[in-house]
NULOBA-324664 format. One record per atom (N, C-alpha, C): y, x, z; residue in one letter. Coordinates in steps of 0.1 Angstrom, whole numbers. Example, Ala and Ser with C-alpha at 12.3 -4.5 7.8 and 13.67 -1.06 7.14 Angstrom:
<atoms>
<<-57 132 78> A>
<<-45 123 78> A>
<<-33 132 78> A>
<<-22 128 71> S>
<<-11 137 71> S>
<<0 129 79> S>
</atoms>
This chain:
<atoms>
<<429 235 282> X>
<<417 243 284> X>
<<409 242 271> X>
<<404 250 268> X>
<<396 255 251> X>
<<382 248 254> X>
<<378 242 241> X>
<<365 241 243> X>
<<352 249 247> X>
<<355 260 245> X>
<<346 273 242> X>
<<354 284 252> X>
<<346 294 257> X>
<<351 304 264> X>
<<339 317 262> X>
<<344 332 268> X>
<<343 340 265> X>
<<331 345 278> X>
<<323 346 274> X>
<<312 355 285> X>
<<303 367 284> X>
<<302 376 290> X>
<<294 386 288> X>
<<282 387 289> X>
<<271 387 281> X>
<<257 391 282> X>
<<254 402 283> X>
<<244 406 292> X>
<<238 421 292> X>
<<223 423 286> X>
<<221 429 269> X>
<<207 433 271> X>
<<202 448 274> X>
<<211 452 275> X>
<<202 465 275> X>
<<222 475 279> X>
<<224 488 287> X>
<<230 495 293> X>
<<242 497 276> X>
<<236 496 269> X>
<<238 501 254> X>
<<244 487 243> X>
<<239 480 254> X>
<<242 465 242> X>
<<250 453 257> X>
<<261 455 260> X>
<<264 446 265> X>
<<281 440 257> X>
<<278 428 255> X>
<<287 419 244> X>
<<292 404 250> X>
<<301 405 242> X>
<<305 391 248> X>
<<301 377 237> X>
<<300 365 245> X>
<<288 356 232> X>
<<299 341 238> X>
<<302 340 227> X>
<<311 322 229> X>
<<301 313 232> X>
<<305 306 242> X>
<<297 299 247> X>
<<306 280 254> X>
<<303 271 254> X>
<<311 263 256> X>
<<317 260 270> X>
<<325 259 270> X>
<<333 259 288> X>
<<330 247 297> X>
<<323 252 309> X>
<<316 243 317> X>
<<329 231 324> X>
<<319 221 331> X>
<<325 212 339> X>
<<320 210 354> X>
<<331 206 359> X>
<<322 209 376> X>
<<318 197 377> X>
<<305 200 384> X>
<<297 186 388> X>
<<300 182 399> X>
<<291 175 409> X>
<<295 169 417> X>
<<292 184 428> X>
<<306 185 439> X>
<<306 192 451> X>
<<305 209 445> X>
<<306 207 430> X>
<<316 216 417> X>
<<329 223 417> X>
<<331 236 414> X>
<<344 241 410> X>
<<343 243 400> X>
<<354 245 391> X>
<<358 251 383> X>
<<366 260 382> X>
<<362 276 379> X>
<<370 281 384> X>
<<377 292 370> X>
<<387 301 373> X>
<<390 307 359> X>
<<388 322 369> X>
<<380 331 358> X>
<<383 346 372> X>
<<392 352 368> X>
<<396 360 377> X>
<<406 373 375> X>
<<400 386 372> X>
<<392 385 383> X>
<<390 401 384> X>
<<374 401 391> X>
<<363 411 383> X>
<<353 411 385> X>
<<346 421 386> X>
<<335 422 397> X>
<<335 437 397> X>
<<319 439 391> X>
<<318 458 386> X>
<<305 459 381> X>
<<299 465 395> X>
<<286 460 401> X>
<<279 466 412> X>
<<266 476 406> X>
<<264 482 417> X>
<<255 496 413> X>
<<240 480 412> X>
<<238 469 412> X>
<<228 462 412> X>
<<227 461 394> X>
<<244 457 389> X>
<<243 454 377> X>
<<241 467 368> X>
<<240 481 373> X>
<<239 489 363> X>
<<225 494 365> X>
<<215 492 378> X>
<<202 492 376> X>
<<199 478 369> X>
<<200 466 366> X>
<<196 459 358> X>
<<201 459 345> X>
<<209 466 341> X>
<<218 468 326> X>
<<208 477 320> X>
<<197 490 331> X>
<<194 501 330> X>
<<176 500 327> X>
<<172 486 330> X>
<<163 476 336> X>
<<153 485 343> X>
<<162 486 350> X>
<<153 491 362> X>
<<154 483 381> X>
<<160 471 377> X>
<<162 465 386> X>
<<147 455 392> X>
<<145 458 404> X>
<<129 454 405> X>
<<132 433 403> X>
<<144 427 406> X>
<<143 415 407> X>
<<154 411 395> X>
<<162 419 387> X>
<<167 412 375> X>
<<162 413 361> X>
<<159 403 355> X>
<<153 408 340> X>
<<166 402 335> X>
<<165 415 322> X>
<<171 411 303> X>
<<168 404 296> X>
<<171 394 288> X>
<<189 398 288> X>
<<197 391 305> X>
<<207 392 309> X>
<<211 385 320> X>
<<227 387 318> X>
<<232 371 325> X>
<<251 369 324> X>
<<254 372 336> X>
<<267 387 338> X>
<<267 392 354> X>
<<278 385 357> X>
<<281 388 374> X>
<<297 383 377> X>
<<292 377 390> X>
<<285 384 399> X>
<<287 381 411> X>
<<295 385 419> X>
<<306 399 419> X>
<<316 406 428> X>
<<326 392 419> X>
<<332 386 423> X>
<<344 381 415> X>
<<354 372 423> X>
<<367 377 420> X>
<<378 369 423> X>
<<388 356 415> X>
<<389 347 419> X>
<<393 337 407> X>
<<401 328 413> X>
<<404 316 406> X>
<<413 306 410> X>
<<411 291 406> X>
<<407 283 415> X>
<<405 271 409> X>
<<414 263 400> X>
<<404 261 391> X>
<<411 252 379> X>
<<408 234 382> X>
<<399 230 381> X>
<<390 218 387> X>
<<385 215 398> X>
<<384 207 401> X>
<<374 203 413> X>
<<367 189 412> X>
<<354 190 415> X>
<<340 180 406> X>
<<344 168 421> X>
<<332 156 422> X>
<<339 149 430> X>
<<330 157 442> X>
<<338 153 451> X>
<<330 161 462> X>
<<335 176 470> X>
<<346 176 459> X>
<<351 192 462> X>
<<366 192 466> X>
<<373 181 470> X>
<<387 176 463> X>
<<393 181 475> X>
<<388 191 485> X>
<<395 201 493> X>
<<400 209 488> X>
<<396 211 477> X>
<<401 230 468> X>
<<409 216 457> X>
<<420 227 452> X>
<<434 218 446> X>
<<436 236 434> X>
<<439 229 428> X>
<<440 237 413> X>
<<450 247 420> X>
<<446 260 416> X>
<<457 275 417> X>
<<454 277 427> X>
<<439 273 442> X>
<<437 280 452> X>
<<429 292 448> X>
<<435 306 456> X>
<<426 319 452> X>
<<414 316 459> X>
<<404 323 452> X>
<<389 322 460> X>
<<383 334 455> X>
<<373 340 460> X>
<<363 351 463> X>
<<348 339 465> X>
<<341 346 456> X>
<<323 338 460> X>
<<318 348 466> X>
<<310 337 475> X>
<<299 343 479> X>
<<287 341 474> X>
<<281 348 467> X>
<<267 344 455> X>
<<256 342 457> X>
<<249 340 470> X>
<<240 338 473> X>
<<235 325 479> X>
<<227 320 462> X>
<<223 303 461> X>
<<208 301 467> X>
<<213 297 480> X>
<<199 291 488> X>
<<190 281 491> X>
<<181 277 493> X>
<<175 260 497> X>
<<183 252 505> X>
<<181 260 520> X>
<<184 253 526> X>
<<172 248 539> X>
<<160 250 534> X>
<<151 244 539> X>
<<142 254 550> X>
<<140 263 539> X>
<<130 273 547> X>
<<133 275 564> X>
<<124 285 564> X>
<<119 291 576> X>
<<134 297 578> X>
<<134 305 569> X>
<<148 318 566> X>
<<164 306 572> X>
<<167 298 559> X>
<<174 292 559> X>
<<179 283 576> X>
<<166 278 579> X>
<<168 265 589> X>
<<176 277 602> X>
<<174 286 598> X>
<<176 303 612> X>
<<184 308 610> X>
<<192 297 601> X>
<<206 308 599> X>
<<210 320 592> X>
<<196 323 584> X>
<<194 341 578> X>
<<194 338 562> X>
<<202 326 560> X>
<<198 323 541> X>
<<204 334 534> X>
<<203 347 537> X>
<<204 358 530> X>
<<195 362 528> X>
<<184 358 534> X>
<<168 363 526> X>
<<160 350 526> X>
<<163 340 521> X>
<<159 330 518> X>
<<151 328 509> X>
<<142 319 507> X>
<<123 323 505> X>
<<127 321 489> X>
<<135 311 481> X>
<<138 305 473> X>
<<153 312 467> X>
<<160 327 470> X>
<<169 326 476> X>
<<172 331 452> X>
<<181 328 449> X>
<<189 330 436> X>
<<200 341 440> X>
<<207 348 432> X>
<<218 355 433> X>
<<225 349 420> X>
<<238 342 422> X>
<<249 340 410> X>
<<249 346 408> X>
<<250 352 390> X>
<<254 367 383> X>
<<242 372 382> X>
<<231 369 387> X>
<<217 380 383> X>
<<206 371 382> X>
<<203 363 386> X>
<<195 345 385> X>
<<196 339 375> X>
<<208 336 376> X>
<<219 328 374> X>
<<229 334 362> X>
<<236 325 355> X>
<<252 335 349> X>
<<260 335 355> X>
<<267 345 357> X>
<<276 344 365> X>
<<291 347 356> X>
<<301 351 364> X>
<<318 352 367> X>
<<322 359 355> X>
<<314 370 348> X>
<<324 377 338> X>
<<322 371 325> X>
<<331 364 327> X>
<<336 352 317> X>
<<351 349 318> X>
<<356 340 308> X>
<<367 334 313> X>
<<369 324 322> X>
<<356 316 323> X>
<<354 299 333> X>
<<336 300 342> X>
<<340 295 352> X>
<<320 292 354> X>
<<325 282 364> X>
<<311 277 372> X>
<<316 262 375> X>
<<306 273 390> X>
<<306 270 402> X>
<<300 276 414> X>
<<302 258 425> X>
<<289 258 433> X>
<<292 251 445> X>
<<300 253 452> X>
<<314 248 459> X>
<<320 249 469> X>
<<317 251 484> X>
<<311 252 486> X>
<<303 259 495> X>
<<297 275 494> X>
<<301 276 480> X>
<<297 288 478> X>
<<307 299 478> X>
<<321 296 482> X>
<<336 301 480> X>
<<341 302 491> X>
<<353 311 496> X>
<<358 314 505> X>
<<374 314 503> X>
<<385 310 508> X>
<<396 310 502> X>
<<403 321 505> X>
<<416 328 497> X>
<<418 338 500> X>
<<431 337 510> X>
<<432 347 520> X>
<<446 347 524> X>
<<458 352 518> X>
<<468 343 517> X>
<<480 346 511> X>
<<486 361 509> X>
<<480 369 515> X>
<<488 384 521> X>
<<479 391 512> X>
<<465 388 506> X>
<<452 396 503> X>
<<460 394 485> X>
<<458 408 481> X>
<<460 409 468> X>
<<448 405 458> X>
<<444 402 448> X>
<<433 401 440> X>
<<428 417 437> X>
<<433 427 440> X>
<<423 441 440> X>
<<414 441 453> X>
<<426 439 467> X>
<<417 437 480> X>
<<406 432 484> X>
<<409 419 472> X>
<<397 408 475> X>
<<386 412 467> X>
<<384 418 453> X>
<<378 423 448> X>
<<364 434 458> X>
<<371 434 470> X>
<<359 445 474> X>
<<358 439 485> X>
<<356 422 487> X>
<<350 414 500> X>
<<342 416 494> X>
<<334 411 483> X>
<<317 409 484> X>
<<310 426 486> X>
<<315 435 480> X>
<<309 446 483> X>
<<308 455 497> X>
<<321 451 506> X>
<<322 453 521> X>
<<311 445 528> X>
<<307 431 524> X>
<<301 425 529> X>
<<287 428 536> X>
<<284 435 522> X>
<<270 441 527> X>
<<267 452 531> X>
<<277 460 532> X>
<<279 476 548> X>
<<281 467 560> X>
<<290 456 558> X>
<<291 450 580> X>
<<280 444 575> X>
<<270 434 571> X>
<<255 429 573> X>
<<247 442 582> X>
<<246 456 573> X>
<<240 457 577> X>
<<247 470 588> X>
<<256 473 592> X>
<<262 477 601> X>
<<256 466 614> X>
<<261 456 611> X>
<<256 447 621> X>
<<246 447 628> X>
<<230 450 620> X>
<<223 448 622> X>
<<216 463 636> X>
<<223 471 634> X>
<<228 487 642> X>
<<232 481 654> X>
<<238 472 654> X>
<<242 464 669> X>
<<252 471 672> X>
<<263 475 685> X>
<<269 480 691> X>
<<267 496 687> X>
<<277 502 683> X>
<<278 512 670> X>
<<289 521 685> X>
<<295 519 690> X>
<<303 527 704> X>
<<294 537 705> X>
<<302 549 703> X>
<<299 563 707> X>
<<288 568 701> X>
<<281 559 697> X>
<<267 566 686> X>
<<270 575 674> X>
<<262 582 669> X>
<<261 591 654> X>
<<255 583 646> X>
<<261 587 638> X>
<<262 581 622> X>
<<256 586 614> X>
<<248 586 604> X>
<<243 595 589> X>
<<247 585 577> X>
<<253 586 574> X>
<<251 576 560> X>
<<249 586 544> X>
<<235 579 539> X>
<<228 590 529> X>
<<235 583 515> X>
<<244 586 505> X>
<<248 580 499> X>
<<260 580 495> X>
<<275 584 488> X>
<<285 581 492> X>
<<289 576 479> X>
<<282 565 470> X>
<<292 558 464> X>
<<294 543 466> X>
<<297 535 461> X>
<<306 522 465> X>
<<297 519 480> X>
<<292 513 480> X>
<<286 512 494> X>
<<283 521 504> X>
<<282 534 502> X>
<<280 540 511> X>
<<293 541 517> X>
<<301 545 505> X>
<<315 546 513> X>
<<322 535 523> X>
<<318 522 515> X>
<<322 512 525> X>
<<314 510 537> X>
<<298 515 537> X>
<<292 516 549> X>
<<299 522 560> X>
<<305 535 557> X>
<<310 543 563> X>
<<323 540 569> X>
<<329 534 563> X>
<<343 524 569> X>
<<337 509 579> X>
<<326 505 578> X>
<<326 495 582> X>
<<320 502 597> X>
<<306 513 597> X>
<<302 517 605> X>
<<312 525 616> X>
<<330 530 610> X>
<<339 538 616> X>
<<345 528 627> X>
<<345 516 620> X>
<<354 502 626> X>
<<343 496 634> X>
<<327 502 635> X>
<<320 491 645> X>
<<320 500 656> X>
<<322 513 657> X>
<<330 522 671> X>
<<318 531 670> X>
<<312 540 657> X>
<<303 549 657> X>
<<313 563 661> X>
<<310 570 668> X>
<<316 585 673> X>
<<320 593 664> X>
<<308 595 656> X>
<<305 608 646> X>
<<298 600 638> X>
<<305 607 624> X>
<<296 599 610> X>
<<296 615 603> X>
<<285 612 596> X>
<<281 622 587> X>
<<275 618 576> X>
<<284 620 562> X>
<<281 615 551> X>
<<271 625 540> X>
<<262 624 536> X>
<<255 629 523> X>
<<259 628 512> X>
<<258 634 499> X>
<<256 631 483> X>
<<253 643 479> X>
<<255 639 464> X>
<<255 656 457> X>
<<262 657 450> X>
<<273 652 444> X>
<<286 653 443> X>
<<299 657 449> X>
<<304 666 448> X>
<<317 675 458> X>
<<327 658 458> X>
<<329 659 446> X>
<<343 646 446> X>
<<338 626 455> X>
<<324 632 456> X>
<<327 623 463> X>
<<328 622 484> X>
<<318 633 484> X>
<<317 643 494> X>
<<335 640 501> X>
<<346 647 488> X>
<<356 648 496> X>
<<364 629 497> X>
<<360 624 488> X>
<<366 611 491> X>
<<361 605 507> X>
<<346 607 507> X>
<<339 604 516> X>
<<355 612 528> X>
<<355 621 532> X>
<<364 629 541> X>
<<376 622 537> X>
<<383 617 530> X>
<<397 611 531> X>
<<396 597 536> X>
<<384 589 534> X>
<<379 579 541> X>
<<370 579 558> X>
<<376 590 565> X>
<<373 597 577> X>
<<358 598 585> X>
<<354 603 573> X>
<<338 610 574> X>
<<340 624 581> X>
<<340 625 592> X>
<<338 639 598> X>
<<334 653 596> X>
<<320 648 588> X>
<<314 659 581> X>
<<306 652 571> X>
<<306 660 561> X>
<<298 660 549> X>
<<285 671 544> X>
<<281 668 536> X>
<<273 675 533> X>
<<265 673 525> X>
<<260 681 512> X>
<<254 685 500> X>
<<241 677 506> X>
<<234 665 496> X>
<<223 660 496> X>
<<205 670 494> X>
<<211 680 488> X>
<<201 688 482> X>
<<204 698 491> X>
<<206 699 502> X>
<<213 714 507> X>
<<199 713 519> X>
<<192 725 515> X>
<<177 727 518> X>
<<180 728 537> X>
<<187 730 539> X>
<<188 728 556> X>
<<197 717 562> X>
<<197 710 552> X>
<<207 699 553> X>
<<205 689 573> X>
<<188 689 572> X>
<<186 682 581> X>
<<191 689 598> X>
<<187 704 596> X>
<<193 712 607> X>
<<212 713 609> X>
<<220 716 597> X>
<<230 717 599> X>
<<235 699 603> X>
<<232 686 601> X>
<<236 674 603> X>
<<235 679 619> X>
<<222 680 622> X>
<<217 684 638> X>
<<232 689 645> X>
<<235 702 634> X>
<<242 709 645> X>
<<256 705 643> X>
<<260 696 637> X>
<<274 691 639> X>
<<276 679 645> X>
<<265 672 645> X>
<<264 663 655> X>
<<259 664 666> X>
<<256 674 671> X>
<<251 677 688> X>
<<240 667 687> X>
<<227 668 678> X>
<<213 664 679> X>
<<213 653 673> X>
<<202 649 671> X>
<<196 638 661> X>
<<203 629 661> X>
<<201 620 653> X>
<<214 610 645> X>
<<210 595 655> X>
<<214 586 657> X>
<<212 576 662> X>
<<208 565 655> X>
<<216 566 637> X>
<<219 555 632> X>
<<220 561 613> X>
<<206 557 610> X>
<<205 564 595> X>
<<209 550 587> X>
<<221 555 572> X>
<<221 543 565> X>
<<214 546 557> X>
<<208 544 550> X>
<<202 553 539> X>
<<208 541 523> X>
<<216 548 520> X>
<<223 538 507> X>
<<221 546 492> X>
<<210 556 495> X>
<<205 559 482> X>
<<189 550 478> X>
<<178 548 493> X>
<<168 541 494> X>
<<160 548 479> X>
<<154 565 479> X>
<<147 571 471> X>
<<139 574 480> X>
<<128 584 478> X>
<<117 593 481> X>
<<125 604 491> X>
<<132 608 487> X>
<<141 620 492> X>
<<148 614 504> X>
<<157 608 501> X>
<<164 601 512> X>
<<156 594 522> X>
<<147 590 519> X>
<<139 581 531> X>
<<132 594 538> X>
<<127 607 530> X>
<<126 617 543> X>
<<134 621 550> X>
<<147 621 544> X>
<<158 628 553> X>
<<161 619 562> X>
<<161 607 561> X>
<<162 600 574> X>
<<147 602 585> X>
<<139 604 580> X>
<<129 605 593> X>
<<131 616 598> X>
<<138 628 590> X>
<<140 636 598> X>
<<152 635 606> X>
<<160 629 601> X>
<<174 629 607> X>
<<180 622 623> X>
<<168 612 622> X>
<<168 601 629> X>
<<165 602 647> X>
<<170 601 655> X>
<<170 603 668> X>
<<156 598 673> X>
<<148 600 686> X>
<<136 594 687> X>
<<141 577 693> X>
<<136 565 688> X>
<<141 556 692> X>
<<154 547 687> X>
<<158 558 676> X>
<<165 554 665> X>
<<165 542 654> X>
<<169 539 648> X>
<<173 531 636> X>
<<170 544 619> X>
<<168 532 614> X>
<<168 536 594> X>
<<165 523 589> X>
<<183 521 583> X>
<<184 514 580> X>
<<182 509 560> X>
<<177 502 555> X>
<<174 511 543> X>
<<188 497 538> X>
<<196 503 529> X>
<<209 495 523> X>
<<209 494 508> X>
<<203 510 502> X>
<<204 507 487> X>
<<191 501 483> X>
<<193 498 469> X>
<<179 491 464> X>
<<168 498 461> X>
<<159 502 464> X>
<<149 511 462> X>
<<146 509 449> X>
<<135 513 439> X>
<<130 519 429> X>
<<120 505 428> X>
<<108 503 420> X>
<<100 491 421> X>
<<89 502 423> X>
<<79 497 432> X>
<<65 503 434> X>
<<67 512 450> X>
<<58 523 453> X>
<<57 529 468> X>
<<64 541 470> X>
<<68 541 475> X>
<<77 552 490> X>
<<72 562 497> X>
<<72 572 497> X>
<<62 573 509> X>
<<72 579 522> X>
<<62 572 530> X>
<<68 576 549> X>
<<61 582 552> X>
<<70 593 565> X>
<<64 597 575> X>
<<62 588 584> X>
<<49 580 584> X>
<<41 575 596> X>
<<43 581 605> X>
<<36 592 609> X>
<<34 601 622> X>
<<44 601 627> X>
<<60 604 622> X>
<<65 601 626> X>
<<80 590 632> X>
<<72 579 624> X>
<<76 566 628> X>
<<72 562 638> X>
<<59 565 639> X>
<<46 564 656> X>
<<54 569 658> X>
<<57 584 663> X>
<<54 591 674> X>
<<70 591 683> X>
<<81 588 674> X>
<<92 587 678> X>
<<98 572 677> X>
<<90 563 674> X>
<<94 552 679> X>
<<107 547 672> X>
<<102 553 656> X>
<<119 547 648> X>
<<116 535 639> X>
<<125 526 641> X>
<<125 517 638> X>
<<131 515 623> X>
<<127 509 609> X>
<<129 513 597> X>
<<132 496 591> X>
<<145 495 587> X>
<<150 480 586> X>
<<152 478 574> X>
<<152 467 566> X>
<<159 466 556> X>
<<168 454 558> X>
<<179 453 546> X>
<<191 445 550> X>
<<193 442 540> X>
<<196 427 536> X>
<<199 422 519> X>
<<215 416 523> X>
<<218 420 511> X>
<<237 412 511> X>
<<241 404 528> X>
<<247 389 530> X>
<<254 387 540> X>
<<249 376 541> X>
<<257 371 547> X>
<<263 357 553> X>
<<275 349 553> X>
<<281 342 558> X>
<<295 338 555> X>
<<303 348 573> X>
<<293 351 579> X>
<<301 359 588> X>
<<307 372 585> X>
<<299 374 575> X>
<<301 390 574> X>
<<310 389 564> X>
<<312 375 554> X>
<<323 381 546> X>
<<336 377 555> X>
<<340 368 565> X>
<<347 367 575> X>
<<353 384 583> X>
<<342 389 583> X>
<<345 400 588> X>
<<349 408 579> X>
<<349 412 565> X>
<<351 417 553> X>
<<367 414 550> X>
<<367 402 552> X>
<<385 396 553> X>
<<391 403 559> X>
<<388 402 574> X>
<<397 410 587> X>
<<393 422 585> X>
<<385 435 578> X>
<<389 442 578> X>
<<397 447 572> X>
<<399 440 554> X>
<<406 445 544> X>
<<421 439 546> X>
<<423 430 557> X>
<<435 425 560> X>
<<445 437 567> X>
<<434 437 576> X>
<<438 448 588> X>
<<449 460 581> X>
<<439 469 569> X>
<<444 476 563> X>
<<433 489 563> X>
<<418 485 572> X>
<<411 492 570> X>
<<405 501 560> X>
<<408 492 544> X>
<<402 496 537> X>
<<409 503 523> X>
<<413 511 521> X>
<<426 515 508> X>
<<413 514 497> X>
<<420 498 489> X>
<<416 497 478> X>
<<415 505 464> X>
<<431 512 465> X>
<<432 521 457> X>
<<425 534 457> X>
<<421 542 468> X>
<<407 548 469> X>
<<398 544 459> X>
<<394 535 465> X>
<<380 524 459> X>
<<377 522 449> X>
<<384 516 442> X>
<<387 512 428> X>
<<393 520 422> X>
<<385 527 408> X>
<<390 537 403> X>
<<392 536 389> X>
<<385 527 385> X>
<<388 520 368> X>
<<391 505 371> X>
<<397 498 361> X>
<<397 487 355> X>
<<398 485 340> X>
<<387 478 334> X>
<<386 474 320> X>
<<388 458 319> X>
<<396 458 306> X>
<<395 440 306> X>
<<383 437 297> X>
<<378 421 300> X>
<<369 414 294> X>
<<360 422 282> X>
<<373 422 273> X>
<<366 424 261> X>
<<364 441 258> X>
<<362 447 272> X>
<<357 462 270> X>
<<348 463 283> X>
<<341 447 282> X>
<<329 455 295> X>
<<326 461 293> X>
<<314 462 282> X>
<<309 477 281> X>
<<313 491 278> X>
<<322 491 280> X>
<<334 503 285> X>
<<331 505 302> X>
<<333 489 306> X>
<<329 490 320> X>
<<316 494 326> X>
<<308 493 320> X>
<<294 491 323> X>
<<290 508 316> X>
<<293 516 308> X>
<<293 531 310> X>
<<299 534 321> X>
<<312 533 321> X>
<<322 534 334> X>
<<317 538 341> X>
<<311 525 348> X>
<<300 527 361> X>
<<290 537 361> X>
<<282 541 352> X>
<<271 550 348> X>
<<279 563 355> X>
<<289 567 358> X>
<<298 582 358> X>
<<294 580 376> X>
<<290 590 379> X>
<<287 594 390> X>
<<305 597 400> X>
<<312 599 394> X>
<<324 602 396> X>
<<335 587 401> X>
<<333 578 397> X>
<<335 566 396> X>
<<332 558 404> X>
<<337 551 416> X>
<<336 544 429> X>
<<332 531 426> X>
<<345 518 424> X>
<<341 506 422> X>
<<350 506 407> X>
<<342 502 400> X>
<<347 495 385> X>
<<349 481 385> X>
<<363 478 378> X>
<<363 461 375> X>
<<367 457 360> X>
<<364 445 361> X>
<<365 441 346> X>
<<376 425 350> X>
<<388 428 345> X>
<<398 421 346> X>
<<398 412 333> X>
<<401 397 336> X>
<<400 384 326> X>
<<411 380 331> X>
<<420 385 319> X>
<<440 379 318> X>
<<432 365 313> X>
<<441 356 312> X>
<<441 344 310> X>
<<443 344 296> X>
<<438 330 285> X>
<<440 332 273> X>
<<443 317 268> X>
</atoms>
């Protein structure tokens, strides 16, 4: 192992570099781990963009990541050098209100590895073991590459409850919306109806068994949803979380319905139809990343075969062309981007 390893900083969409830095050691109840394969999230290119309301610049990304233990600190000596692992990035107390209930995905104190923190797109980082999930033997390192981003469509599918025979809207169709859409297909929703304003994604959306689609800007948008779904929606994702999209779910939305908000909103106010939040009785949720159930469930469905990765994943750049990766991602056309670390 090298004294020194390779990691990427991000200051700015335009300036993202890699900076030698010395190669960590695991501490106590520590891994060490080397990654493979890492992914860029629509979180890292609003904070690359600095428009992320909770990441500041400069920041070391690499929370999507797949890897393989190299070490293990004392405390950790369940995991044995060359086990594959997938993190789960969200570093909690432990203590809170949130935490003590089981919900340390919105934990009062709660950090994100890779946006907090430095994270994975490096050659080495050291993560709590407890913070890792092992992989099954059958799961390829692309497959596993899209547990942490599945994760957070079943959270918040989940939270929809019993999805059998209900309508679907999902506002949104890139990496997450899409995987919303697969997760919300698999929680037994009837009819899904996908948005964007992109054709190519529109039709990906349809090869990933979206029923109907439809143009985000398409000025009757909310009447024709109506009429392919035999009336108001039951179940809004909203995975754009803009001005626009949060109307179209109030309109969209059945009386007694769900809106669920999935993508990251903008920093500052929104505005809602109150009147008709009152008057129809819709209920408007938000939903942050997971749990360790949900990436459990993220396993079994990419095991299953629910999910064609090669859909999904439409670039890969290695290490030393993140920012190759990190425009990549900028391309509206472009699903999930990864940044692959061959060994050195």
């Amino acid at each position: 192992m090298s004294e020194s390893m390779r990691r990427v900083v991000v200051r700015s969409i335009d300036d993202v570099q890699l900076e030698q830095v010395p190669a960590p050691a695991p501490g106590d109840d520590e891994l060490l781990v080397r990654s493979t394969l890492v992914g860029v999230c629509g979180s890292d290119v609003h904070a690359a963009l600095g428009d992320h309301p909770f990441i500041d610049l400069p920041y070391r990304p690499g929370h999507e990541v797949v890897g393989a233990v190299v070490a293990a600190g004392p405390g950790a000596e369940d995991f044995k050098t060359g086990d594959r692992i997938v993190v789960e990035p969200n570093l909690y107390c432990g203590h809170c209100p949130q935490c003590l209930a089981g919900r340390y995905n919105i934990c009062e104190q709660l950090k994100v590895f890779g946006c907090q923190t430095p994270g994975a797109m490096a050659d080495l980082f050291t993560i709590p073991a407890d913070r890792v999930h092992r992989l099954p033997d059958t799961m390829t390192d692309r497959q596993a590459a899209l547990i942490e981003p599945l994760a957070t469509p079943v959270h918040a599918v989940a939270k929809a409850g019993d999805l059998t025979g209900r309508t679907v809207a999902v506002l949104g169709a890139g990496p997450i919306g899409l995987l919303t859409l697969i997760a919300a297909r698999h929680a037994g929703a009837a009819r899904t109806v996908v948005t964007d304003l992109r054709p190519a994604k529109l039709e990906r959306a349809r090869r990933l068994g979206a029923d109907v689609t439809l143009n985000a800007d398409a000025p009757d948008l909310v009447d024709r949803a109506h009429e392919v779904l035999g009336g108001r929606v039951d179940v809004v994702f909203d995975c754009v979380a803009r001005a626009q999209s949060m109307a179209q779910a109030t309109e969209l939305v059945a009386k007694g319905g769900q809106i669920i908000v999935v993508g990251v909103g903008a920093p500052g106010a929104t505005p809602v139809r109150l009147d008709l939040v009152q008057d129809r009785e819709i209920r408007i949720e938000g939903t942050l990343m997971y749990t360790a159930a949900d990436y459990r469930t993220s396993i079994t469905l990419i095991t299953s075969g629910a999910v064609d990765a090669d859909e999904v994943i439409t670039a890969v750049y290695p290490l030393e062309e993140a920012g190759k990766a990190f425009t990549a991602a900028l391309d509206p056309d472009q699903v999930k981007v990864l940044v692959s670390v061959p060994q050195t």
